[in-house]
C-alpha positions as CSV (number, residue, x, y, z in Angstrom):
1,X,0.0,0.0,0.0
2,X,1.4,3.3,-1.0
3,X,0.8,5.9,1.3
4,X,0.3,9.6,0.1
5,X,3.6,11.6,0.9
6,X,3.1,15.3,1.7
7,X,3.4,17.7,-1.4
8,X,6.5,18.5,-2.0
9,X,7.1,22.4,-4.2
10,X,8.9,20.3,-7.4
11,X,5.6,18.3,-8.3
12,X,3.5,18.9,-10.8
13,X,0.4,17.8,-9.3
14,X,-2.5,16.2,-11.3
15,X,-5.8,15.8,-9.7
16,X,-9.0,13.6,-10.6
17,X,-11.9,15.3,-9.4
18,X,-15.1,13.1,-9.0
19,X,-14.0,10.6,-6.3
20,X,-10.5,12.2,-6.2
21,X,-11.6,15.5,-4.6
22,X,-15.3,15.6,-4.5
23,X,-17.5,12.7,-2.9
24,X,-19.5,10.6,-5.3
25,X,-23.3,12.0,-5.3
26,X,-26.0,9.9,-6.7
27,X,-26.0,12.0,-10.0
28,X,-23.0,14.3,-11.5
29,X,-25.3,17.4,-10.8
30,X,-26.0,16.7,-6.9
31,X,-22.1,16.8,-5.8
32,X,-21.2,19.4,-3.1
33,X,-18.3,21.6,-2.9
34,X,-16.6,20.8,0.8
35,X,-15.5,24.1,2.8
36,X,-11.6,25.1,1.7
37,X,-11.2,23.1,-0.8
38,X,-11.5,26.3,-3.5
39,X,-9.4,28.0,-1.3
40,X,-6.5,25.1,-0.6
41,X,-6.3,24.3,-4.6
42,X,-5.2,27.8,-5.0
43,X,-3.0,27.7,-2.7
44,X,-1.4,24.6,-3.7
45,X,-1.6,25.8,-7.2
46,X,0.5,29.1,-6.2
47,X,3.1,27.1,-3.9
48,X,3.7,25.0,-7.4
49,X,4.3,28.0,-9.2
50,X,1.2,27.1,-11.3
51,X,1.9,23.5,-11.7
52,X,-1.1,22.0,-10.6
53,X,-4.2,20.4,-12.8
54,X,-7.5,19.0,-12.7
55,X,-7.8,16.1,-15.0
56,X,-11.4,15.2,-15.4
57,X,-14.0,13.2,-17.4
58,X,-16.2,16.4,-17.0
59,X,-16.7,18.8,-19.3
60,X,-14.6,22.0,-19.2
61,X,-17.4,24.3,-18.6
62,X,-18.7,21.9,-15.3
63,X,-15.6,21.8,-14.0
64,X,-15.0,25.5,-14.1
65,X,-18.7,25.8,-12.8
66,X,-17.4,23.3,-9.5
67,X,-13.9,25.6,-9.1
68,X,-15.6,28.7,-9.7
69,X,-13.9,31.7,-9.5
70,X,-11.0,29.4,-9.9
71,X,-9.6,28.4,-13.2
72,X,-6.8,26.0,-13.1
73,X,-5.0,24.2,-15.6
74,X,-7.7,21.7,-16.3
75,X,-7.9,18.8,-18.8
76,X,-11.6,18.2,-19.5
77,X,-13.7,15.1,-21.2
78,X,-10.5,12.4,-19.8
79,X,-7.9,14.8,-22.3
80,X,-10.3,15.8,-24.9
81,X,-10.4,19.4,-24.0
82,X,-6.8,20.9,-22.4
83,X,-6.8,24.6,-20.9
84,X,-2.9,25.3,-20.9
85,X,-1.5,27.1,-18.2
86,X,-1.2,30.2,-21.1
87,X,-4.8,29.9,-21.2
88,X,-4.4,28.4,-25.0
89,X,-6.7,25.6,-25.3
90,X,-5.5,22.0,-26.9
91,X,-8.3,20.5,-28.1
92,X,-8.8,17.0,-30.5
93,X,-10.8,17.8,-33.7
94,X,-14.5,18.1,-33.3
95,X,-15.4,15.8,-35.8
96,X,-13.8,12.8,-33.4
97,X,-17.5,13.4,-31.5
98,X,-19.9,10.9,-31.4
99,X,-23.2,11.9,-33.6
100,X,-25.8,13.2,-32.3
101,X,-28.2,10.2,-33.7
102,X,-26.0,8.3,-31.2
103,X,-27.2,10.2,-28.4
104,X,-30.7,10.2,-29.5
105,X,-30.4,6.7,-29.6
106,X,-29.4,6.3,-26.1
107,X,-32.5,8.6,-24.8
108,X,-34.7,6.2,-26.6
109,X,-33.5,3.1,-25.5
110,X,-33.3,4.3,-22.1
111,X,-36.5,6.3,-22.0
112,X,-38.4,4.1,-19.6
113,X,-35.4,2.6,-17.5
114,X,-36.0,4.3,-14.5
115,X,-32.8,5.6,-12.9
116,X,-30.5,5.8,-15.8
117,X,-28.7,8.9,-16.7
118,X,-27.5,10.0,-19.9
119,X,-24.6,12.3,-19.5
120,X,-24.3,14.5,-22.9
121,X,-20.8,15.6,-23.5
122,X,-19.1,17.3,-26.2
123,X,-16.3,14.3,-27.2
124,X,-18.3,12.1,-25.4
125,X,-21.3,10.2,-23.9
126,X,-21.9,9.1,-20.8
127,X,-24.1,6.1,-19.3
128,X,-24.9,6.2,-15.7
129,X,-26.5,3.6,-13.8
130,X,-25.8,3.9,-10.2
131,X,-29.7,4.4,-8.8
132,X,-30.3,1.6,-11.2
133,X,-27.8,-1.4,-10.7
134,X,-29.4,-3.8,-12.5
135,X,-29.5,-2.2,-15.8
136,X,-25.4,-2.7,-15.8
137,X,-25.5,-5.5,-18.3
138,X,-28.0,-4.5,-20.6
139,X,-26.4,-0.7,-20.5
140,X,-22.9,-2.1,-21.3
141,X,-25.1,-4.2,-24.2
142,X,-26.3,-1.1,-25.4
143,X,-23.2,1.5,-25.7
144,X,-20.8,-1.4,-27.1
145,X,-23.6,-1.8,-29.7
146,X,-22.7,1.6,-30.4
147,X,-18.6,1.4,-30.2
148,X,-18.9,-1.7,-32.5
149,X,-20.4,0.5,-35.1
150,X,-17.2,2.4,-35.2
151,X,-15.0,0.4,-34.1
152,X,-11.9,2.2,-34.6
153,X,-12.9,5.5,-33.9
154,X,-14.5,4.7,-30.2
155,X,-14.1,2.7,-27.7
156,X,-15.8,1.5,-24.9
157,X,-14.5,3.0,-21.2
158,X,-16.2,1.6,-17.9
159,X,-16.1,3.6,-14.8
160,X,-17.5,3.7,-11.0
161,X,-21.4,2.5,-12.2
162,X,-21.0,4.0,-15.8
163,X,-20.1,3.1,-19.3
164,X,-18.8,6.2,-21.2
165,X,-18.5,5.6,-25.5
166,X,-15.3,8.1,-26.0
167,X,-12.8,8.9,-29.3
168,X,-10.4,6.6,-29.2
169,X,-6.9,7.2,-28.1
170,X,-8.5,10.2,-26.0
171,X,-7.4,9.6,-22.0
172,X,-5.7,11.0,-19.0
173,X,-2.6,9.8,-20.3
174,X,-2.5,11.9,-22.8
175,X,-3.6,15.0,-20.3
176,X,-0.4,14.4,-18.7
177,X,2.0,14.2,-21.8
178,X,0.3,17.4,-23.0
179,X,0.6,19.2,-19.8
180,X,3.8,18.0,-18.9
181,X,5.1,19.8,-22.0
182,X,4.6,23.0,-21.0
183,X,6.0,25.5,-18.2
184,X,5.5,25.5,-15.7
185,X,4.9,21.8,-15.8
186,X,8.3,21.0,-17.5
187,X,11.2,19.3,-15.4
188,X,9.1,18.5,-12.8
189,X,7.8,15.7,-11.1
190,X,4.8,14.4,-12.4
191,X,1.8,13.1,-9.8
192,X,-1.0,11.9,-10.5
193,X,-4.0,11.4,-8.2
194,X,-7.2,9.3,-8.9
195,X,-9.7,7.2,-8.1
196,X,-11.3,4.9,-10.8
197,X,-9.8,3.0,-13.8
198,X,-10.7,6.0,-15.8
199,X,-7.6,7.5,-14.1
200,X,-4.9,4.6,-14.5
201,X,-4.0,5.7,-18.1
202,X,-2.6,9.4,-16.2
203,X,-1.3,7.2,-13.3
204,X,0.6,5.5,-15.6
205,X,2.1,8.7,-17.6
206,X,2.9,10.1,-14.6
207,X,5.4,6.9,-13.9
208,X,6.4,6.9,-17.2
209,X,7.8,10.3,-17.1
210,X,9.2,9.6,-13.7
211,X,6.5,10.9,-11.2
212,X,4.2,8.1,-9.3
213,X,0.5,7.9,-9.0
214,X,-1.6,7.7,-5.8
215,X,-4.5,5.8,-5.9
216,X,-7.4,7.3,-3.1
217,X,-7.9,3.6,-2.3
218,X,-4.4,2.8,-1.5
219,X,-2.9,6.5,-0.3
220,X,-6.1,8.0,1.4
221,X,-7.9,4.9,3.0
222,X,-10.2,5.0,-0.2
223,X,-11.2,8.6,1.4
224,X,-11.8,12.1,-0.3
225,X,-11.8,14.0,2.6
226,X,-8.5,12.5,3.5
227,X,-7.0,13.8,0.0
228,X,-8.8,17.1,1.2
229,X,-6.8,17.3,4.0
230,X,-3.8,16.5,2.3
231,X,-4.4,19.5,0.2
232,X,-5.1,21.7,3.1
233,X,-2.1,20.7,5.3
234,X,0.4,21.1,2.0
235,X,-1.7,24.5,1.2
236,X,-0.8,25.5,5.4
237,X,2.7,24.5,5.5
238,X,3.5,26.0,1.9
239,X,2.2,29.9,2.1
């Protein structure tokens, strides 16, 4: 088990949000903001000289809504979308997005499956079933129906009680390369901080370029308030 070390001013720090940060609410609308946490990220983010992140599979402008009035670095839609730290956006082309007879699709099928939750994206779509658990198998039926029409444009990614049909090629992984590119991000040591598979492929760029990742299971006792905390404690010894 690999315990969270305290923050340390050479990182560049990359957090998940949902699960990571924030608790898991029944629906992506319903999560709560803690007290501090606004006011330790930018804190952190100053002590780093900038080099801190949000790497999410939200959209930019939920994320932004969730941070409000505090805009980070953040890579939206699992690296779709990438706000620099210049405030120049990296972005993949938007013809990479699935159609919108895709989505239309998924409202019909789902229309009378009480509990399901159709998460519209820009690069993405997202399947939710976590007030319906026993829809998992026939929702994962239904968006792979949808990756095997394009086959090797999408791909199929399963999260905490979701399926999500994304670009292919499109993940945290490549968040971090991107971000890691550029100052103040450059030369330093890359960590990564996540909760849910959709997070491994930016754990495992943050090794790769010779950081570690911290999995809230392992390092934080599978707690959110506990990376919280780590935040705040790093945001009070650093000012």
């Amino acid at each position: 088990m690999l315990r969270a070390p305290e923050i340390e001013r050479h990182w560049a720090l990359f957090l998940d949000l949902d699960g990571t940060l924030l608790d898991i609410a029944a629906a992506p609308d319903r999560v709560v903001i803690p007290p501090r946490l606004i006011e330790a990220l930018a804190e952190v983010h100053e002590a780093l000289g900038g080099a801190l992140a949000v790497v999410s599979g939200r959209t930019l402008d939920d994320v932004d809504r969730l941070l409000a009035p505090l805009r980070l670095p953040v890579a939206a839609e699992h690296g779709a979308v990438i706000r620099l730290p210049s405030g120049v956006f990296d972005r993949i082309p938007e013809t990479r997005c699935p159609s919108r007879e895709w989505v239309r699709q998924l409202h019909e099928a789902t229309r009378d499956w009480s509990g399901i939750l159709v998460e519209e994206k820009i690069y993405s779509v997202a399947l939710h079933y976590r007030q319906a658990p026993h829809r998992k198998s026939a929702l994962r039926k239904l968006a792979m129906s949808l990756v095997l029409a394009a086959p090797t444009r999408f791909e199929l990614l399963t999260a905490k009680e979701a399926f999500e049909v994304r670009p292919k090629g499109v993940t945290k992984g490549r968040a971090v390369e991107v971000l890691m590119s550029h100052e103040p991000f450059r030369t330093r040591q890359p960590v990564f901080v996540g909760d849910d598979i959709t997070d491994e492929d930016g754990m495992e760029a943050a090794v790769r370029l010779g950081g570690m990742g911290l999995t809230v299971a392992a390092a934080f006792e599978g707690q959110p308030r506990a990376v919280r905390n780590w935040l705040k404690r790093a945001a009070d010894a650093m000012i």
